[in-house]
C-alpha positions as CSV (number, residue, x, y, z in Angstrom):
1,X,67.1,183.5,103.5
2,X,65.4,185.2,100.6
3,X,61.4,184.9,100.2
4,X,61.7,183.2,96.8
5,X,63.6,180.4,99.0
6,X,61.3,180.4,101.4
7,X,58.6,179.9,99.4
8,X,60.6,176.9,97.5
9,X,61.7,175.2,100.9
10,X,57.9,175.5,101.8
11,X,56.4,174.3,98.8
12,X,59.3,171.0,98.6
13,X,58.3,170.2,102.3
14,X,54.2,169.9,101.8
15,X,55.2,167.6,98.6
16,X,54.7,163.8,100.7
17,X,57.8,162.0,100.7
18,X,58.7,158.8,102.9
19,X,59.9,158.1,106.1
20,X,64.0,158.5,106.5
21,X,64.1,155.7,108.8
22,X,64.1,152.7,106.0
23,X,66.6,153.3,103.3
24,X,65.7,151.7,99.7
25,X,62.0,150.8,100.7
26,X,60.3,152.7,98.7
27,X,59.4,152.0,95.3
28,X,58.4,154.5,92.3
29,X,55.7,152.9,91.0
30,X,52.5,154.1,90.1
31,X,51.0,154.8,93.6
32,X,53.8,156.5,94.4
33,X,53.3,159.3,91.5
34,X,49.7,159.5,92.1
35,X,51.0,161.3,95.3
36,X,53.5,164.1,94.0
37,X,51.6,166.8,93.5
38,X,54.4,168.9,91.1
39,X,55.1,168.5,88.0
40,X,54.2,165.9,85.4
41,X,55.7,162.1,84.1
42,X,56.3,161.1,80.9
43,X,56.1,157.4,80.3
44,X,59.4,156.9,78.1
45,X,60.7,153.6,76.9
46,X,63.1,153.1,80.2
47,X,60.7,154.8,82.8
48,X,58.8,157.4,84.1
49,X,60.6,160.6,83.9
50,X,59.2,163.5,86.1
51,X,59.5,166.9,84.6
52,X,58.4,170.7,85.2
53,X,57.9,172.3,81.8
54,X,56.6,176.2,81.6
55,X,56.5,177.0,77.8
56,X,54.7,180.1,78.1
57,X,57.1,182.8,76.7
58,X,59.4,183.5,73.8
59,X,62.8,182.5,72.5
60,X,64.6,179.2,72.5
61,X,63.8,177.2,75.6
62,X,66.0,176.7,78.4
63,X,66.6,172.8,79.3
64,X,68.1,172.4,82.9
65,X,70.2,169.2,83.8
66,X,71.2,168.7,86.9
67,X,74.0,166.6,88.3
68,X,74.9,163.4,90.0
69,X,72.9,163.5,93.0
70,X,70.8,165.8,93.8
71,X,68.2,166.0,91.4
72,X,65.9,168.7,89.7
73,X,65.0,170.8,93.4
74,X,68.7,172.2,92.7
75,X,67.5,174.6,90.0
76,X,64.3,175.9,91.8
77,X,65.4,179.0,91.9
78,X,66.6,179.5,88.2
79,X,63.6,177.6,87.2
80,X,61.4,180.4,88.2
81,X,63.7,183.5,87.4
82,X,63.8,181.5,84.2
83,X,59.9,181.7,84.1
84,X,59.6,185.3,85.1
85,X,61.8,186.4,82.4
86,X,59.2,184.9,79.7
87,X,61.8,182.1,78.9
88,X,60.2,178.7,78.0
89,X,62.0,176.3,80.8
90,X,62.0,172.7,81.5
91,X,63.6,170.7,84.1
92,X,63.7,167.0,85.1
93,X,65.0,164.3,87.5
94,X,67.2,161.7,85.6
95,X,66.8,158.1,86.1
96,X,67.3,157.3,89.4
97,X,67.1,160.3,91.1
98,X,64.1,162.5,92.3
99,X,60.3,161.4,91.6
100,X,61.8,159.5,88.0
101,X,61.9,155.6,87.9
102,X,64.9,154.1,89.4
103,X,65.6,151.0,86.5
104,X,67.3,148.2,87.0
105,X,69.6,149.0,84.2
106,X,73.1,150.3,83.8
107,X,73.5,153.9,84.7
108,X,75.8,155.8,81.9
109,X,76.0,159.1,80.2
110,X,74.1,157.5,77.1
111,X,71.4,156.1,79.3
112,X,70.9,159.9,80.8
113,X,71.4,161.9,77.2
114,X,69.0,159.3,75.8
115,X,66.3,160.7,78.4
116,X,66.4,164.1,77.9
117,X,66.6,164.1,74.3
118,X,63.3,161.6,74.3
119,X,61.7,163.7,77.2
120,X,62.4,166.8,73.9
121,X,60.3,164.7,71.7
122,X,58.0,163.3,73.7
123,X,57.1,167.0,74.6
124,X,57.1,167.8,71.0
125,X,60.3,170.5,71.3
126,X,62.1,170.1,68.0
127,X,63.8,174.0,67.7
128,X,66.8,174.2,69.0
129,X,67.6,174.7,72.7
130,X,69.9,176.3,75.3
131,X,71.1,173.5,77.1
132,X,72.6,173.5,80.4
133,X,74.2,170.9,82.7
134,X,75.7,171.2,86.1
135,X,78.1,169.2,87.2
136,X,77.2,165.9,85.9
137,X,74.8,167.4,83.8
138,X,77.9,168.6,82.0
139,X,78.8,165.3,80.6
140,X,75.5,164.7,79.6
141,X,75.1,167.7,77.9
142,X,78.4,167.2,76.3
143,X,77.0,163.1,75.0
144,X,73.8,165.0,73.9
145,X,75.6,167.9,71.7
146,X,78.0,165.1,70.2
147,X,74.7,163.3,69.0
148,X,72.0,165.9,68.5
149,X,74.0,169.2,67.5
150,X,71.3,170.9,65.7
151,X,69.4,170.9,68.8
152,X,71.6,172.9,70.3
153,X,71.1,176.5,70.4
154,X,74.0,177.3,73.2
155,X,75.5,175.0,75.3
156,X,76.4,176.0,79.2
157,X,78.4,174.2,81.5
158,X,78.1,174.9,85.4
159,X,80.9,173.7,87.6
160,X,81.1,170.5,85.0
161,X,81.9,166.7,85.6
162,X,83.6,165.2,82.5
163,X,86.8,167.4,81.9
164,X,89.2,166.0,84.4
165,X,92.5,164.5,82.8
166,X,92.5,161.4,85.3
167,X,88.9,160.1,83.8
168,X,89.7,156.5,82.5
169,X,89.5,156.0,78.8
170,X,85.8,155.9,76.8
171,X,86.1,152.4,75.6
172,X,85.2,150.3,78.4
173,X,82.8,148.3,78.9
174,X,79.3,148.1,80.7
175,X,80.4,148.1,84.5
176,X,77.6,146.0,86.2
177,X,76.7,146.3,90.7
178,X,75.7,143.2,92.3
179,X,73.2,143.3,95.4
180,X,75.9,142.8,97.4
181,X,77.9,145.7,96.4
182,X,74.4,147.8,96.2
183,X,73.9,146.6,100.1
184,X,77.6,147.4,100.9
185,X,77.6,150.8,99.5
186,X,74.3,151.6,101.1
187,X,75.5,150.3,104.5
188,X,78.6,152.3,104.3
189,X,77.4,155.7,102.4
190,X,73.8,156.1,103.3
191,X,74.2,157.6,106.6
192,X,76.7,160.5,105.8
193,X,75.4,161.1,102.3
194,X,72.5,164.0,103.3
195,X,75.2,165.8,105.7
196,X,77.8,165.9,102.6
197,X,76.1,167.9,100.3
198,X,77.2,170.4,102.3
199,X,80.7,169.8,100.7
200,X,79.6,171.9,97.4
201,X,79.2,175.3,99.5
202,X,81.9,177.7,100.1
203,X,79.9,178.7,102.9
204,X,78.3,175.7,104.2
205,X,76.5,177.7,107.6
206,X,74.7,179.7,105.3
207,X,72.3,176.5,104.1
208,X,72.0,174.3,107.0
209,X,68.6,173.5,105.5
210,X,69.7,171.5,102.8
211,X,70.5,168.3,104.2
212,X,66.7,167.6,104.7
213,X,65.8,168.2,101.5
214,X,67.7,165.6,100.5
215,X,66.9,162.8,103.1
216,X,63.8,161.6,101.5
217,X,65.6,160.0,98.6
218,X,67.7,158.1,100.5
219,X,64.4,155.9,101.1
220,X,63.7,155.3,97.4
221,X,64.5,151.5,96.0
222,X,67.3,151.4,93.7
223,X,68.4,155.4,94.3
224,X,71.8,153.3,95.8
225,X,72.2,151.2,92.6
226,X,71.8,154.0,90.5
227,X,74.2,156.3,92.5
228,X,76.9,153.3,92.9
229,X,76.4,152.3,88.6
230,X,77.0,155.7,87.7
231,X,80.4,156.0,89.5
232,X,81.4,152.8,88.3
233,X,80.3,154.0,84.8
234,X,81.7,157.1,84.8
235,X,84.0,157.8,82.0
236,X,86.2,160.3,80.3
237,X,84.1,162.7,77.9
238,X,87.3,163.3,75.6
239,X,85.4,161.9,72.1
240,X,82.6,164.2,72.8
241,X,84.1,167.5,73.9
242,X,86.1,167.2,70.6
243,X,83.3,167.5,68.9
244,X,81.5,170.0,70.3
245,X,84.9,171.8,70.0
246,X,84.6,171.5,66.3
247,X,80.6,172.6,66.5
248,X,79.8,176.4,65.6
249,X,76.9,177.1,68.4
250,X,77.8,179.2,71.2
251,X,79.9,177.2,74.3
252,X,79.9,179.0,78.0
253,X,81.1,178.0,81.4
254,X,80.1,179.1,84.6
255,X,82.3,178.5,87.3
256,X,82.5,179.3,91.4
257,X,86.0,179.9,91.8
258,X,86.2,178.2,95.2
259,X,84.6,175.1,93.7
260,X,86.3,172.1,95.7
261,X,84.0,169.4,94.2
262,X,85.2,170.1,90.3
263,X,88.0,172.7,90.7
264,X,88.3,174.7,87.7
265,X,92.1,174.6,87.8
266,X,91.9,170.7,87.5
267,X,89.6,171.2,84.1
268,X,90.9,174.2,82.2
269,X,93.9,172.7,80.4
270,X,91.2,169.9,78.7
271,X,88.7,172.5,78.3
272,X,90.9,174.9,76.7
273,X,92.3,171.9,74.2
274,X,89.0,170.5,73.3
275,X,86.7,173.4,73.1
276,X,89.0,176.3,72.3
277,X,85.9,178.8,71.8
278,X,84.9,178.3,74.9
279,X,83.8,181.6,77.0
280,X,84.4,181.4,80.8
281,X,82.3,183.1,83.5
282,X,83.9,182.5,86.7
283,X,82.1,183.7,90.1
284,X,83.8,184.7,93.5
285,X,83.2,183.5,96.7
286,X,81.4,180.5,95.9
287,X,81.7,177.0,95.6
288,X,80.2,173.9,93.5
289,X,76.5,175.9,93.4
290,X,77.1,179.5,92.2
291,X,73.5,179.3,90.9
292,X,72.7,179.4,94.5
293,X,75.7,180.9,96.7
294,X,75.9,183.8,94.5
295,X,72.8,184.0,92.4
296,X,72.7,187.5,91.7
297,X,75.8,187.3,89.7
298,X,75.2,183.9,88.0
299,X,71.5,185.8,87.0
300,X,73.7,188.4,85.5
301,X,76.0,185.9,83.6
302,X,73.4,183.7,82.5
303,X,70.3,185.8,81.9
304,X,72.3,189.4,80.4
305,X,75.3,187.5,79.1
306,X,74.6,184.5,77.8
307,X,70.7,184.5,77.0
308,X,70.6,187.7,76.5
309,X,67.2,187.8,78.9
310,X,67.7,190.8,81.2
């Protein structure tokens, strides 16, 4: 384990967080930000959204969105290569994830592009910006580009949700949870759900540590009707790629090439038919995470390729 991990793992395990042994129990209110001890909150119209913003630097900032679970802690470790390079960098936790609220509302791609782009304003960042989403985070990117394309500077997709031919169609309607199905899917998924995130490693042995990172959330009321809205809400991102297939700004995709969780295979055909300009950066020996498995060469691809930040 590198020190910059180290230090990371460290700093995430002094932050309080709640006791494992009661899922849902805990609620994000205001007592509950008074003790995180990162970061910041912005009061936005749907919640609280907690955020790490470093804008000393130059260039075009860097916006970092994760995906569906695990929430903002997945980029510590491009957050602060990010910072080092003198790269204005901001990360949050979507709705229902992390230290942000957890609303009793549906949970959709317009609900999460929504946030970010009024966590840009409420921060005052108006230029452009090199936005980048992981997994998830790439359909939300891809809703926000659709929207908002002059704020895009480039757009990077990491291992991306929202390019798989077997999505259903965009024009559904709200899919709503009930408690009961909230209680059933906690009952049934809670207990397993730290232990698979070990599913987006190729080499899983190599981060035994991860699971615990992850078990604090499993205590915070509504993080199971926000998981459990968002699948049923998930949709096909067809409308939107088209249109950032007919934008002019720079599109890049990072890939592991052993990625199980969104295989690249499954995506390429779409990708190649909606966004033909696309430029592909795929990475060996790695899984769902290259950020992390093999960050030395997703530095390179991001940072000297694509930023152009060596």
């Amino acid at each position: 384990m590198s020190l910059l991990l180290s230090i990371l793992i460290t700093s995430w395990a002094m932050t309080p967080h709640p006791s494992t042994d009661d899922y849902d129990s805990i609620t994000k209110d205001s007592a509950f930000r008074k003790t995180i001890s990162t970061g910041a909150f912005a009061g936005l119209t749907t919640g609280h959204v907690y955020y790490e913003y470093s804008k000393k630097g130059s260039g075009s900032p860097l916006v970092l969105v994760h995906g569906f679970s695990v929430p903002s802690y997945i980029w510590d470790s491009t957050f602060v290569k990010a910072k080092a390079r003198g790269i204005p960098v901001l990360r949050l936790d979507l709705y229902g994830r992390g230290f942000s609220d957890n609303p009793d509302v549906p949970y959709n791609v317009e609900l999460f592009a929504n946030q970010v782009v009024g966590l840009l304003d409420h921060l005052g960042i108006d230029e452009s910006v090199h936005l980048m989403g992981l997994s998830m985070g790439g359909a939300v990117i891809s809703q926000i580009a659709a929207q908002h394309p002059k704020r895009i500077k480039t757009l990077i997709y990491v291992d991306p949700a929202g390019f798989r031919p077997s999505l259903r169609s965009t024009k559904t309607q709200t899919q709503i949870v009930t408690p009961s199905e909230v209680e059933t899917f906690i009952r049934q998924d809670f207990p397993t759900r730290s232990q698979s995130q070990m599913g987006d490693f190729f080499q899983p042995d190599l981060y035994d540590y991860w699971p615990a990172l992850y078990e604090p959330l499993l205590n915070h009321k509504g993080f199971g009707r926000a998981l459990l809205s968002t699948m049923k809400n998930s949709r096909s991102m067809e409308l939107e790629n088209k249109v950032v297939g007919r934008a002019t700004y720079p599109v890049h995709f990072i890939w592991g090439a052993q990625d199980q969780v969104c295989p690249l295979d499954e995506a390429q055909a779409q990708i190649r038919k909606w966004i033909p300009r696309y430029q592909l950066h795929v990475i060996d020996q790695c899984g769902h995470l290259p950020h992390i498995e093999q960050a030395p060469k997703f530095d390179a691809a991001l940072f000297q390729k694509i930023l152009n930040r060596p």
